[in-house]
DSSP file (Angstrom, degrees, kcal/mol; ACC not computed):
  #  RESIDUE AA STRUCTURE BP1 BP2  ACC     N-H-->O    O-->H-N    N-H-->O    O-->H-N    TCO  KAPPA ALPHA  PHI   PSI    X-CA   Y-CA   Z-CA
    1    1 A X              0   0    0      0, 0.0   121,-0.0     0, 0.0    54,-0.0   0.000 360.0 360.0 360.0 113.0  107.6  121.1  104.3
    2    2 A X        +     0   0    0    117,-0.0   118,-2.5     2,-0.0     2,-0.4  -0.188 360.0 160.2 -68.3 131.2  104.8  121.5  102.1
    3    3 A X  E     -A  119   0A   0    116,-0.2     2,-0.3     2,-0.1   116,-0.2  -0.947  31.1-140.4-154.5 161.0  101.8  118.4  102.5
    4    4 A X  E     +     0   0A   0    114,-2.9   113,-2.3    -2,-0.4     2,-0.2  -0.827  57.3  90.7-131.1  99.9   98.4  118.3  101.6
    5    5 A X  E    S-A  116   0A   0     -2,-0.3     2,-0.4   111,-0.3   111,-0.3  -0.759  72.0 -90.5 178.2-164.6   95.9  116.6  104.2
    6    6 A X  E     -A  115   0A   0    109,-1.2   109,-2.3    -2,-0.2     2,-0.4  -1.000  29.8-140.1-153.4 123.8   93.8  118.1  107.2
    7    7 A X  E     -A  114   0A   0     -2,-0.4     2,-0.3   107,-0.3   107,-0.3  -0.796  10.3-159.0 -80.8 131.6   94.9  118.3  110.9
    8    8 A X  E     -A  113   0A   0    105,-1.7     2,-0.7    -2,-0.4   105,-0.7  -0.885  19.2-132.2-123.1 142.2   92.6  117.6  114.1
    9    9 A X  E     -A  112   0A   0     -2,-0.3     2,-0.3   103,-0.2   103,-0.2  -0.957  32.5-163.1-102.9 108.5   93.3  118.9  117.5
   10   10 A X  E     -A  111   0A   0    101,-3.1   101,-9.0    -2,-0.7    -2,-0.0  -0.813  28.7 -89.4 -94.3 119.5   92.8  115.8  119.7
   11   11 A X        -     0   0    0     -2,-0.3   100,-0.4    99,-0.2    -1,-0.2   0.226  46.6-105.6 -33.4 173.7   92.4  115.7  123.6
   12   12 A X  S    S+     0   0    0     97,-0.4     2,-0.2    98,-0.2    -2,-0.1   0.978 115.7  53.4 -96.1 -79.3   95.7  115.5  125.2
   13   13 A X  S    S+     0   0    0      1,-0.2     2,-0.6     2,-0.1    58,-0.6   0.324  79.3  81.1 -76.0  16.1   94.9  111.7  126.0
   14   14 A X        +     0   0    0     -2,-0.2    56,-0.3    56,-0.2    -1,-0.2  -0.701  65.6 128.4 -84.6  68.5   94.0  110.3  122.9
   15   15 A X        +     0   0    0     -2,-0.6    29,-3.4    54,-0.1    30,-0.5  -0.183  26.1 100.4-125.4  44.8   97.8  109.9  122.2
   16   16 A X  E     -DE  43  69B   0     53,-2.8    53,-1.9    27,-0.2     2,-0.8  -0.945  56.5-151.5-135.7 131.6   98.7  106.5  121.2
   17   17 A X  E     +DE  42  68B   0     25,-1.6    25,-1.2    -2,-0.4     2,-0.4  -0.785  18.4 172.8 -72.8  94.7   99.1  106.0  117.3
   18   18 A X  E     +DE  41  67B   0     49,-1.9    49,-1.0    -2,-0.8     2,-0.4  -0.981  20.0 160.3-101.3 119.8   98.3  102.1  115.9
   19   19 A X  E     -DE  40  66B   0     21,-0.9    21,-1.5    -2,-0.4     2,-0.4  -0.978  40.6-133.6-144.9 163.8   98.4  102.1  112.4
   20   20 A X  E    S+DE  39  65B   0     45,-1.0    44,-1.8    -2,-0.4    45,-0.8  -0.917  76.0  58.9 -76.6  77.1   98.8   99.5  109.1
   21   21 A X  S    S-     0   0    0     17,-1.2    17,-0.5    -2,-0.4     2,-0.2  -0.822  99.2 -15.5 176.5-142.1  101.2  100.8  106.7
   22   22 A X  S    S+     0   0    0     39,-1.4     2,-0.3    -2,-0.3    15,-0.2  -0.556  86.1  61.3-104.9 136.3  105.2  101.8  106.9
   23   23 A X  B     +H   36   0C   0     13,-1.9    13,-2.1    -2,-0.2     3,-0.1  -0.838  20.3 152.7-177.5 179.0  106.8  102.3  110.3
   24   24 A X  S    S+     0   0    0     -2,-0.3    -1,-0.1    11,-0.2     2,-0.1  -0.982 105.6  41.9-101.8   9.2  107.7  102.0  112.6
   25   25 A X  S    S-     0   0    0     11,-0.1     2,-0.1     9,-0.1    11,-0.1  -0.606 102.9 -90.0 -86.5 176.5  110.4  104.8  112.0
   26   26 A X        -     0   0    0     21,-0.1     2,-0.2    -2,-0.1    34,-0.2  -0.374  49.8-157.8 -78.7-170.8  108.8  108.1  110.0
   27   27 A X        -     0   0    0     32,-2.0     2,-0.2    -2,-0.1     5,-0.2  -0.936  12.9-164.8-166.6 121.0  109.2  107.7  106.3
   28   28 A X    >   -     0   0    0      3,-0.5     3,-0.5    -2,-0.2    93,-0.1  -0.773  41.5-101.9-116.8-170.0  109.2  110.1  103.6
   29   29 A X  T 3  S+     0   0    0     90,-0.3     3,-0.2     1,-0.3    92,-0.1   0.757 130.5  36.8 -30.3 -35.4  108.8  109.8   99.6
   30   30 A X  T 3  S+     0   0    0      1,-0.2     2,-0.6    90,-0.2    -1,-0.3   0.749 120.0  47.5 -97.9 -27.2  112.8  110.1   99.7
   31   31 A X    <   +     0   0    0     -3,-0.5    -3,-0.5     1,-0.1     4,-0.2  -0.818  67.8 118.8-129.5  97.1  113.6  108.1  102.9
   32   32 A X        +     0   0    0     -2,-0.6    -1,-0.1    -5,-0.2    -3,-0.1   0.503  43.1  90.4-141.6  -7.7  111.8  104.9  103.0
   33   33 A X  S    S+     0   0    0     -3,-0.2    -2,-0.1     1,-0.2    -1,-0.0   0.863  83.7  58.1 -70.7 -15.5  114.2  102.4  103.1
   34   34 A X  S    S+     0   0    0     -8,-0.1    -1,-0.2     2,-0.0    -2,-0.1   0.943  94.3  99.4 -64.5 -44.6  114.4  102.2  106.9
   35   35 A X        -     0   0    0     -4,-0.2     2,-0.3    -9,-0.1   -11,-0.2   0.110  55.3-165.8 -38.3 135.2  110.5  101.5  106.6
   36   36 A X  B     -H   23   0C   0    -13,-2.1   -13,-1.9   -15,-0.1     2,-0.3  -0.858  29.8-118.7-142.8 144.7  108.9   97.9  106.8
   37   37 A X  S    S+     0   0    0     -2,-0.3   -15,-0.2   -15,-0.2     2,-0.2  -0.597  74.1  91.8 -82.2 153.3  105.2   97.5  105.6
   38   38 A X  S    S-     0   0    0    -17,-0.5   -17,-1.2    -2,-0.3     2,-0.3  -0.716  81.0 -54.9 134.4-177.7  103.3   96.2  108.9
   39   39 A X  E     -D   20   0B   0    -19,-0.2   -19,-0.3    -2,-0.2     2,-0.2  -0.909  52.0-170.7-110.3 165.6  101.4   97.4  112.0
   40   40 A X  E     -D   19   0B   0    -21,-1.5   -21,-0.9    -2,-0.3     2,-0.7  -0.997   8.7-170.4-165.0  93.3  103.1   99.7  113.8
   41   41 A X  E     +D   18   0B   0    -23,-0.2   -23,-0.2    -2,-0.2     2,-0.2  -0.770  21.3 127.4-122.6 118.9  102.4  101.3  117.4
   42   42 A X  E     -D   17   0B   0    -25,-1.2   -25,-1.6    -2,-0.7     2,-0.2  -0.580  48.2 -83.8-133.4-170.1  103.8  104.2  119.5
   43   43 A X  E  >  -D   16   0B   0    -27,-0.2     4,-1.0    -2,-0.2     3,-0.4  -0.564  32.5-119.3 -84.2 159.1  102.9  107.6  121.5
   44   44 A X  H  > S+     0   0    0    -29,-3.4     4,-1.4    -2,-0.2    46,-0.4   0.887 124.5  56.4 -34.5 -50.6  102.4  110.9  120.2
   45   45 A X  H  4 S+     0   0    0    -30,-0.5    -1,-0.2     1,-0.2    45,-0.1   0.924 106.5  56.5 -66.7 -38.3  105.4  112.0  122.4
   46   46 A X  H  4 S+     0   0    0     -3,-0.4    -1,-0.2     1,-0.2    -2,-0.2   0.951 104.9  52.6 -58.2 -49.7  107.6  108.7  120.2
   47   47 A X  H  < S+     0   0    0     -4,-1.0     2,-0.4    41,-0.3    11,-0.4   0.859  85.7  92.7 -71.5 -40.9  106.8  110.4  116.8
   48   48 A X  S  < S-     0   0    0     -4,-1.4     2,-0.2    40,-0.2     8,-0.1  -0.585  75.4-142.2 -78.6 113.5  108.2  113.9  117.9
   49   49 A X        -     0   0    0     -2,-0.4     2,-0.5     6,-0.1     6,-0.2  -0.531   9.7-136.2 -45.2 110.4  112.1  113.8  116.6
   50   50 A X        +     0   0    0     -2,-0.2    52,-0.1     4,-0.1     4,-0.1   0.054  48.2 154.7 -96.0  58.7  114.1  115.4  118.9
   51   51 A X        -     0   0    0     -2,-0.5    51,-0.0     1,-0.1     6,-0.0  -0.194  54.8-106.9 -55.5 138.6  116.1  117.3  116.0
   52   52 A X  S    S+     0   0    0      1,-0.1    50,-0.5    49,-0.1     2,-0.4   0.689 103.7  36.5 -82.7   5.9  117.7  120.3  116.9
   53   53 A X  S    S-     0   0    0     48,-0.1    48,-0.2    49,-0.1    -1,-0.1  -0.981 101.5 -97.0-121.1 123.5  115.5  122.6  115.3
   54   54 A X        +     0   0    0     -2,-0.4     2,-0.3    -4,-0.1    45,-0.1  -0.076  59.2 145.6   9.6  96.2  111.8  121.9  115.2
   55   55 A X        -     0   0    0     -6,-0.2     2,-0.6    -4,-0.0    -6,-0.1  -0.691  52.8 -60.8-111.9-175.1  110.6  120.3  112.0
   56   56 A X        +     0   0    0     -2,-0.3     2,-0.3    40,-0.1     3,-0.1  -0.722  67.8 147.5 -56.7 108.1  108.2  117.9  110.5
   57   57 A X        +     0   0    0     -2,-0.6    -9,-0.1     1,-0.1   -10,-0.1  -0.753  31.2  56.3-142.8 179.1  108.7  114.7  111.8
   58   58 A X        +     0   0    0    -11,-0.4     2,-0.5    -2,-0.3    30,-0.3   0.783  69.2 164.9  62.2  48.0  106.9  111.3  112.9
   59   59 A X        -     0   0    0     28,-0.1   -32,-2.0   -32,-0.1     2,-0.5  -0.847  23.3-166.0 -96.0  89.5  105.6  110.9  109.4
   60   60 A X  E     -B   86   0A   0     26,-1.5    26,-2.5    -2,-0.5     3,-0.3  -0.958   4.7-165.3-130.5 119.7  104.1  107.4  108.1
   61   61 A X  E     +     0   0A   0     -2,-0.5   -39,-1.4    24,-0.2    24,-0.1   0.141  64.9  43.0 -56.3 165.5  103.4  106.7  104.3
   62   62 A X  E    S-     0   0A   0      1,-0.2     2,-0.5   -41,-0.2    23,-0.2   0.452  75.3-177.5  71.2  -5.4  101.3  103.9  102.9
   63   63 A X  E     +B   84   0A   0     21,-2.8    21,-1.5    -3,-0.3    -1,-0.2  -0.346  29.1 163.1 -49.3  96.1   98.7  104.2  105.2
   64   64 A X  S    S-     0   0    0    -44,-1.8    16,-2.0    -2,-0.5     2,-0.3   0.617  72.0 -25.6 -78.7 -20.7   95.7  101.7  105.1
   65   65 A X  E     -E   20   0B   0    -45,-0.8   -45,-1.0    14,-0.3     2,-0.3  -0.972  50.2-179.0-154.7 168.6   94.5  102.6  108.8
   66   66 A X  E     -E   19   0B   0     -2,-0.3    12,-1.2   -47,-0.2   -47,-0.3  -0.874  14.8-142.5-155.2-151.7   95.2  103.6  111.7
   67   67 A X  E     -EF  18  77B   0    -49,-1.0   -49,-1.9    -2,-0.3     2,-0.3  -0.883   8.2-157.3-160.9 147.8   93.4  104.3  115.5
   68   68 A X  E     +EF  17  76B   0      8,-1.8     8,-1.6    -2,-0.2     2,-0.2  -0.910  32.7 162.0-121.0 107.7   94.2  107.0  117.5
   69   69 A X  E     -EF  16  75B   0    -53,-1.9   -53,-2.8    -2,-0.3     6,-0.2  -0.699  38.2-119.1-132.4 168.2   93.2  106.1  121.0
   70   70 A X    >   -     0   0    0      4,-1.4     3,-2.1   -56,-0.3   -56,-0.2  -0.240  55.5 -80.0 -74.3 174.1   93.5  106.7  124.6
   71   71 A X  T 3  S+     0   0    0    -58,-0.6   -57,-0.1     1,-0.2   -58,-0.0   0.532 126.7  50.6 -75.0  17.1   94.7  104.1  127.2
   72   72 A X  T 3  S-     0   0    0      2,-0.1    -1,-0.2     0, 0.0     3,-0.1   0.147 121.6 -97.5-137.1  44.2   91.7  102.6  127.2
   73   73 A X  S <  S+     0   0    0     -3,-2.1     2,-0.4     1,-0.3    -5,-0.1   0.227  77.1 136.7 111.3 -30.7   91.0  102.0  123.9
   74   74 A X        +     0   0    0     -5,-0.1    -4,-1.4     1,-0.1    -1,-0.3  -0.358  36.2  58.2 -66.7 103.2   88.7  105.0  123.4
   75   75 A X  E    S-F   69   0B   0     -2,-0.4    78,-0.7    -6,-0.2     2,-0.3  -0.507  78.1 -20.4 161.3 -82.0   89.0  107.4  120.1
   76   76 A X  E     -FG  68 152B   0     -8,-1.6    -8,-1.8    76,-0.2    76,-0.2  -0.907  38.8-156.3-149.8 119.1   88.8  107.8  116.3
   77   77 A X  E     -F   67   0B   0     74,-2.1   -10,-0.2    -2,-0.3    74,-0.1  -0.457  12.8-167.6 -27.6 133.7   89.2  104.8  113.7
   78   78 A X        -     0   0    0    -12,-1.2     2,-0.2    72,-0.2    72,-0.2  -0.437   5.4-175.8-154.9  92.2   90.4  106.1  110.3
   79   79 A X  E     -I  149   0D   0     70,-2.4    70,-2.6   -14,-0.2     2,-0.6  -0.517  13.7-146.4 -82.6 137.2   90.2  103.6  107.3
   80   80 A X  E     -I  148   0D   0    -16,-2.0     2,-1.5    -2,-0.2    68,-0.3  -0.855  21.1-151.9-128.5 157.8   91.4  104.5  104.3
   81   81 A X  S    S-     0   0    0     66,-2.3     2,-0.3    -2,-0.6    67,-0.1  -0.511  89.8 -10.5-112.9  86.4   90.5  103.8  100.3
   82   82 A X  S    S-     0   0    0     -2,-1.5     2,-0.3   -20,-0.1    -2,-0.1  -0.865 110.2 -35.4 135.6-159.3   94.0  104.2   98.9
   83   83 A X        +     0   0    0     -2,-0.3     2,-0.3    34,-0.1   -19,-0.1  -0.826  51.7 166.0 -97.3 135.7   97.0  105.5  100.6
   84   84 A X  E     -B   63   0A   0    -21,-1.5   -21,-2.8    -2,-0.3     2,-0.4  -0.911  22.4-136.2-147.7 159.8   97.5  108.1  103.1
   85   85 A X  E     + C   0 116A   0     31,-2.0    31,-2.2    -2,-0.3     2,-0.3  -0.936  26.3 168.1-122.1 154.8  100.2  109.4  105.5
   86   86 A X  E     -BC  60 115A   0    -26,-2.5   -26,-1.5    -2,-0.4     2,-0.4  -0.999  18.7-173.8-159.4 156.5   99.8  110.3  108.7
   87   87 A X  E     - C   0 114A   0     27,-1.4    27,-1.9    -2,-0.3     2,-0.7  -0.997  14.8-150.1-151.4 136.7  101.6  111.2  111.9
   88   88 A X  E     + C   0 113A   0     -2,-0.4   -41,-0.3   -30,-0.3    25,-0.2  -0.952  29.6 165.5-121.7 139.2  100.2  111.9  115.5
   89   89 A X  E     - C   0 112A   0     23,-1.4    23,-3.9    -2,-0.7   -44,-0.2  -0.876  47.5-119.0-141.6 161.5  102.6  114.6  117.6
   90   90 A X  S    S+     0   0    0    -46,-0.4     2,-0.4    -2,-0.2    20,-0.2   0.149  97.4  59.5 -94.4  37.4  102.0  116.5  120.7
   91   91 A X  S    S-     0   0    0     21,-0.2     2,-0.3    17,-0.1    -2,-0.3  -0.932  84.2-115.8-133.2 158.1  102.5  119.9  118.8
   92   92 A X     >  -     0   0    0     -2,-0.4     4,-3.3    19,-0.1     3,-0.2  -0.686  34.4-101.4 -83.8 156.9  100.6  121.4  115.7
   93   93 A X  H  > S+     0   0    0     -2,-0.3     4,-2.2     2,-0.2     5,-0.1   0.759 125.1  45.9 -32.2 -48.2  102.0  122.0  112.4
   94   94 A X  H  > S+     0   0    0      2,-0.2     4,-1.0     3,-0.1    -1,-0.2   0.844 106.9  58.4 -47.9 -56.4  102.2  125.8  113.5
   95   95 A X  H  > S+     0   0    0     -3,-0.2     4,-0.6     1,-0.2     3,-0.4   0.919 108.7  44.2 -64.8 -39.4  103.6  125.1  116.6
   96   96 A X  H >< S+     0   0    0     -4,-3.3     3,-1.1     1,-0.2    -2,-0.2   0.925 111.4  46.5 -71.6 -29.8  106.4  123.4  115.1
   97   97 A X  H 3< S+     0   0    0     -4,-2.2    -1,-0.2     1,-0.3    -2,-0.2   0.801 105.3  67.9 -55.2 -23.1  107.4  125.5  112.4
   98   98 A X  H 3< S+     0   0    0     -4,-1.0     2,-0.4    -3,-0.4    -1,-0.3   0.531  90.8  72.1 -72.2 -22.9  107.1  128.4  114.9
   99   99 A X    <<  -     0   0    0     -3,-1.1     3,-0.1    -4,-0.6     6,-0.0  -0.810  45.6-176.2-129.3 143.5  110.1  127.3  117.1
  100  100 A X  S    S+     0   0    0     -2,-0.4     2,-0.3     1,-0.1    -1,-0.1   0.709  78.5  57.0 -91.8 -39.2  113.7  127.4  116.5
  101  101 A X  S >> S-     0   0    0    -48,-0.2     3,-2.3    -3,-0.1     4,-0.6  -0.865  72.8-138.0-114.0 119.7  114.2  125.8  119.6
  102  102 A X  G >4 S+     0   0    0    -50,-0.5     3,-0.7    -2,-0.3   -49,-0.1   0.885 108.2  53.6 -22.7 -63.3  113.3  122.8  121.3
  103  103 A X  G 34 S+     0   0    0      1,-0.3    -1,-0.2    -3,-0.0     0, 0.0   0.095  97.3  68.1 -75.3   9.5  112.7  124.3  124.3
  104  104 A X  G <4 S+     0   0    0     -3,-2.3    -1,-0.3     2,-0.1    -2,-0.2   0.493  70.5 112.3-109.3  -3.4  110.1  127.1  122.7
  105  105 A X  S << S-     0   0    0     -3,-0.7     2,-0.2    -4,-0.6     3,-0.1  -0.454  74.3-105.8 -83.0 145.2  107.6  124.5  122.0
  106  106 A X        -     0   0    0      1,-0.2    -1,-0.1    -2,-0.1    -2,-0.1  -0.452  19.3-102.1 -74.4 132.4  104.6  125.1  124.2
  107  107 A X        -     0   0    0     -2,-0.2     2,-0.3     1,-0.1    -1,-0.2   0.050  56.0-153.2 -15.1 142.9  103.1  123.5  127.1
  108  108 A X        +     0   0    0     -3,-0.1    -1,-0.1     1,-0.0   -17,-0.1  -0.977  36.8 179.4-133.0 139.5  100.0  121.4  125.2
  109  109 A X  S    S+     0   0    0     -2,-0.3     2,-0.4   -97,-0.1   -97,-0.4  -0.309  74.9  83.8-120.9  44.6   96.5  120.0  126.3
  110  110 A X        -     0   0    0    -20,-0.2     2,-0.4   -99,-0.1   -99,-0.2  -0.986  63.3-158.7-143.0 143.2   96.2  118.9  122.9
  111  111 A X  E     -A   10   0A   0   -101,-9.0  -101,-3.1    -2,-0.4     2,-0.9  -0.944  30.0-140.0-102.1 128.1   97.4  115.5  120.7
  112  112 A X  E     -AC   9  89A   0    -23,-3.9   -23,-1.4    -2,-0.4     2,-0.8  -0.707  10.3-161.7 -97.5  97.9   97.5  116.5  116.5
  113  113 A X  E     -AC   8  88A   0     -2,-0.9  -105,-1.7  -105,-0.7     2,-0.3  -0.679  14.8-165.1 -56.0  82.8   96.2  113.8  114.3
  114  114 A X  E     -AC   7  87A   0    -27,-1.9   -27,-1.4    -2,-0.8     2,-0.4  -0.817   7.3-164.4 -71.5 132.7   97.5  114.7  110.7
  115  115 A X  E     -AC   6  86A   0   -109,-2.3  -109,-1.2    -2,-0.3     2,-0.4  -0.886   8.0-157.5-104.2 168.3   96.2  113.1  107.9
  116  116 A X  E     +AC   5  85A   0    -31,-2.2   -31,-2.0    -2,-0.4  -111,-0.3  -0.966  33.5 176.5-124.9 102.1   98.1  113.3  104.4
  117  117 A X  E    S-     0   0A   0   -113,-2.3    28,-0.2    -2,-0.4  -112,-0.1   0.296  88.1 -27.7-103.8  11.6   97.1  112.9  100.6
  118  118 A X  E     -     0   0A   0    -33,-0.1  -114,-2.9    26,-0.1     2,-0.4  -0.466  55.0-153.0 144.8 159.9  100.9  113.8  100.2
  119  119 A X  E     -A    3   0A   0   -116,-0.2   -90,-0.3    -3,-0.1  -116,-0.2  -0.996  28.7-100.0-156.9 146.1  103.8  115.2  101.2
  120  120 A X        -     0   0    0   -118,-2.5   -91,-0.3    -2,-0.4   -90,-0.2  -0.019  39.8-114.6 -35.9 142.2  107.0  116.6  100.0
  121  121 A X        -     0   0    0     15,-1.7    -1,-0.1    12,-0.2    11,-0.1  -0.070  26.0-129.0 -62.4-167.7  110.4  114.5  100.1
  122  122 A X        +     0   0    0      1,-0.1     2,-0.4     9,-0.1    -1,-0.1   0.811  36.6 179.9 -94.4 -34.8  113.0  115.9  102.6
  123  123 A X        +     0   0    0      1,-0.1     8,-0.2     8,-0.1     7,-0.1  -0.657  37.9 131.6  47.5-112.0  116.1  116.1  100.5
  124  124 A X        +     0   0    0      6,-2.0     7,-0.1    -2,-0.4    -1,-0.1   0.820  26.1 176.0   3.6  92.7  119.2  117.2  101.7
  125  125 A X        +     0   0    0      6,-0.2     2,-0.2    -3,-0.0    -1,-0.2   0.249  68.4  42.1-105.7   4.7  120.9  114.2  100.2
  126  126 A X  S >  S-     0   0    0      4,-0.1     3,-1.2     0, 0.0     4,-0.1  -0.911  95.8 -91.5-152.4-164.5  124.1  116.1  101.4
  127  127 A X  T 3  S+     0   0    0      1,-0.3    -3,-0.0    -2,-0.2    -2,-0.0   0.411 116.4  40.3-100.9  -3.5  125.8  118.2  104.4
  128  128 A X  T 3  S-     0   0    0      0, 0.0    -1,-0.3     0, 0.0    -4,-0.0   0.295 118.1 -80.2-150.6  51.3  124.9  121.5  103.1
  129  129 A X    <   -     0   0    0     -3,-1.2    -5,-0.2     1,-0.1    -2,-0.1   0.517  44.0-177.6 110.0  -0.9  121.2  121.5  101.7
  130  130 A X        -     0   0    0     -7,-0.1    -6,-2.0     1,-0.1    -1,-0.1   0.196  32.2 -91.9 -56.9 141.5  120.5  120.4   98.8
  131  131 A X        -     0   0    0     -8,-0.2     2,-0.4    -7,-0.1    -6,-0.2   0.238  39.0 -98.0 -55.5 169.2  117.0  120.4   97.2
  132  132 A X        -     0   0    0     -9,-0.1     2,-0.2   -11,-0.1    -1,-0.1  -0.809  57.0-106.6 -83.3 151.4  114.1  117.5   97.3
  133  133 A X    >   -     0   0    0     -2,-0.4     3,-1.9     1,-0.1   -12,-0.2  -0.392  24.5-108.5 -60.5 140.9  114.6  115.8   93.9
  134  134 A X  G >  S+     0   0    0      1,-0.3     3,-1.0    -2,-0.2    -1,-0.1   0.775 115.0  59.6 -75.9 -31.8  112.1  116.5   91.3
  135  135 A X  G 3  S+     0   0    0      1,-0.3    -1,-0.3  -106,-0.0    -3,-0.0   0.659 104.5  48.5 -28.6 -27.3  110.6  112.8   91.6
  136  136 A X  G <  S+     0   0    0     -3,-1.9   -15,-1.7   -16,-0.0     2,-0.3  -0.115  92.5 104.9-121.2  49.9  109.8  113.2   95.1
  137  137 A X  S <  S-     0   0    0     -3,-1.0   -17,-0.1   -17,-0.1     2,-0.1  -0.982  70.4-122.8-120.1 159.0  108.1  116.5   94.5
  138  138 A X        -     0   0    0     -2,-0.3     2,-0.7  -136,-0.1   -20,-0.0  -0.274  19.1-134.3 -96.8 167.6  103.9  117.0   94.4
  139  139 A X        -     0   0    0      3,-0.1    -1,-0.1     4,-0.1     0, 0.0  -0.982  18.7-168.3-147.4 106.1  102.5  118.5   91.2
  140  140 A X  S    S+     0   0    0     -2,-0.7     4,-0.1     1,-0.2    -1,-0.1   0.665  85.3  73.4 -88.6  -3.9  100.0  121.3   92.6
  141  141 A X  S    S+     0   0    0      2,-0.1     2,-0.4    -3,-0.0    -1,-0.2   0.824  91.5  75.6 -77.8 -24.7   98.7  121.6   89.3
  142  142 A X  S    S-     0   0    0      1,-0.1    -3,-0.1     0, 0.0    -4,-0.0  -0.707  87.5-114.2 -80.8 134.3   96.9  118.0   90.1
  143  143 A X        -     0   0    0     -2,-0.4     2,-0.4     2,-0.0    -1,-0.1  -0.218  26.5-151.1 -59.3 156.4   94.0  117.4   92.3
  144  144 A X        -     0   0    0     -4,-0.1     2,-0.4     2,-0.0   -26,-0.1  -0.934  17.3-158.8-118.6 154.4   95.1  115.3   95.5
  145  145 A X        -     0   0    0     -2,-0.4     2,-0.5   -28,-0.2    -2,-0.0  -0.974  11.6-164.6-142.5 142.8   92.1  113.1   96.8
  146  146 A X        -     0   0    0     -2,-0.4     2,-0.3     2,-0.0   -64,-0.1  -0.912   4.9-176.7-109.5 145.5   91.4  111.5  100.3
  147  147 A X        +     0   0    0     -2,-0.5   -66,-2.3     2,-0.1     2,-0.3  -0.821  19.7 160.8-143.6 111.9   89.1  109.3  100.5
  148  148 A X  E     -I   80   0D   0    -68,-0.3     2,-0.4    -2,-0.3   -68,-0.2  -0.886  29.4-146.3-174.0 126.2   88.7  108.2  104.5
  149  149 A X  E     -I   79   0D   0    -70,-2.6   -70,-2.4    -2,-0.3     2,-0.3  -0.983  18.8-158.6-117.9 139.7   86.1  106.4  106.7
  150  150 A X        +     0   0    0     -2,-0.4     2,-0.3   -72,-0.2   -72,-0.2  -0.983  13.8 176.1-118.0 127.7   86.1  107.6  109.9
  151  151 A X        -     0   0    0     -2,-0.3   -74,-2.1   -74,-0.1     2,-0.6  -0.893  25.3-126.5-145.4 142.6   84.6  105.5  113.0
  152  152 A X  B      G   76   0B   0     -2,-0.3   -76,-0.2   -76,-0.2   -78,-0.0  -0.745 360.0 360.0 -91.1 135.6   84.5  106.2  116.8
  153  153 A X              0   0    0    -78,-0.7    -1,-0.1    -2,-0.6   -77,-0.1   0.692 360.0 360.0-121.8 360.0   85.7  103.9  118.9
């Protein structure tokens, strides 16, 4: 699913997500009515969808912060000036597109902190595929801009 934003490979126990913006299920452009503006905290391991093929998942829009920490508190602030999406999973982007299978995704010593300056809808608004709607699609011909403070914590 095509996004535009920058991924960090995060120690394997900085893997708990707190963030301000829409949650606590993911949320895309297209799917947002399950979504509640508030804050919003789970695991890396919560965000990962167990769909039966691999995808893009654990996905939260609207994002005015968030923290990615350990269990004691310990790890990266990320404030932001606008809106951003972001999702923390125990896989990379790579790894999940790379697997078919549940069960091919790799042993990890790693948590991935995406952040997002946008991202495709999902679509398939029916049973056998159907495209993302032209609304909920990104216009690559426009700059995207992030604008992010980042603070250790």
């Amino acid at each position: 699913m095509p996004c535009f934003g920058i991924e960090w490979a995060l120690p394997s126990s900085i893997d708990r997500l707190t963030f301000y913006g829409l949650g606590p299920v993911e949320a895309y452009a297209d799917r947002l009515a399950g979504a509640t503006l508030g804050v919003w905290s789970q695991s890396a391991a919560e965000g990962l969808a167990p769909y039966a093929v691999p995808q893009e998942c654990g996905f939260h829009p609207g994002i005015r912060w968030c923290e990615v920490t350990d269990d004691d508190g310990h790890g990266l602030r990320v404030q932001a000036r606008g809106d951003l999406g972001v999702s923390l999973l125990p896989y990379s982007s790579y790894q999940i597109e790379e697997a078919s299978y549940q069960w091919e995704l790799p042993e990890n010593n790693r948590t991935y902190l995406r952040i997002l300056a946008g991202q495709l809808g999902v679509g398939g608004d029916d049973s056998w595929g159907s495209p993302v709607h032209s609304q909920y699609h990104i216009d690559a011909t426009e700059p995207l801009h992030m604008d992010i403070a980042l603070e250790i914590i």
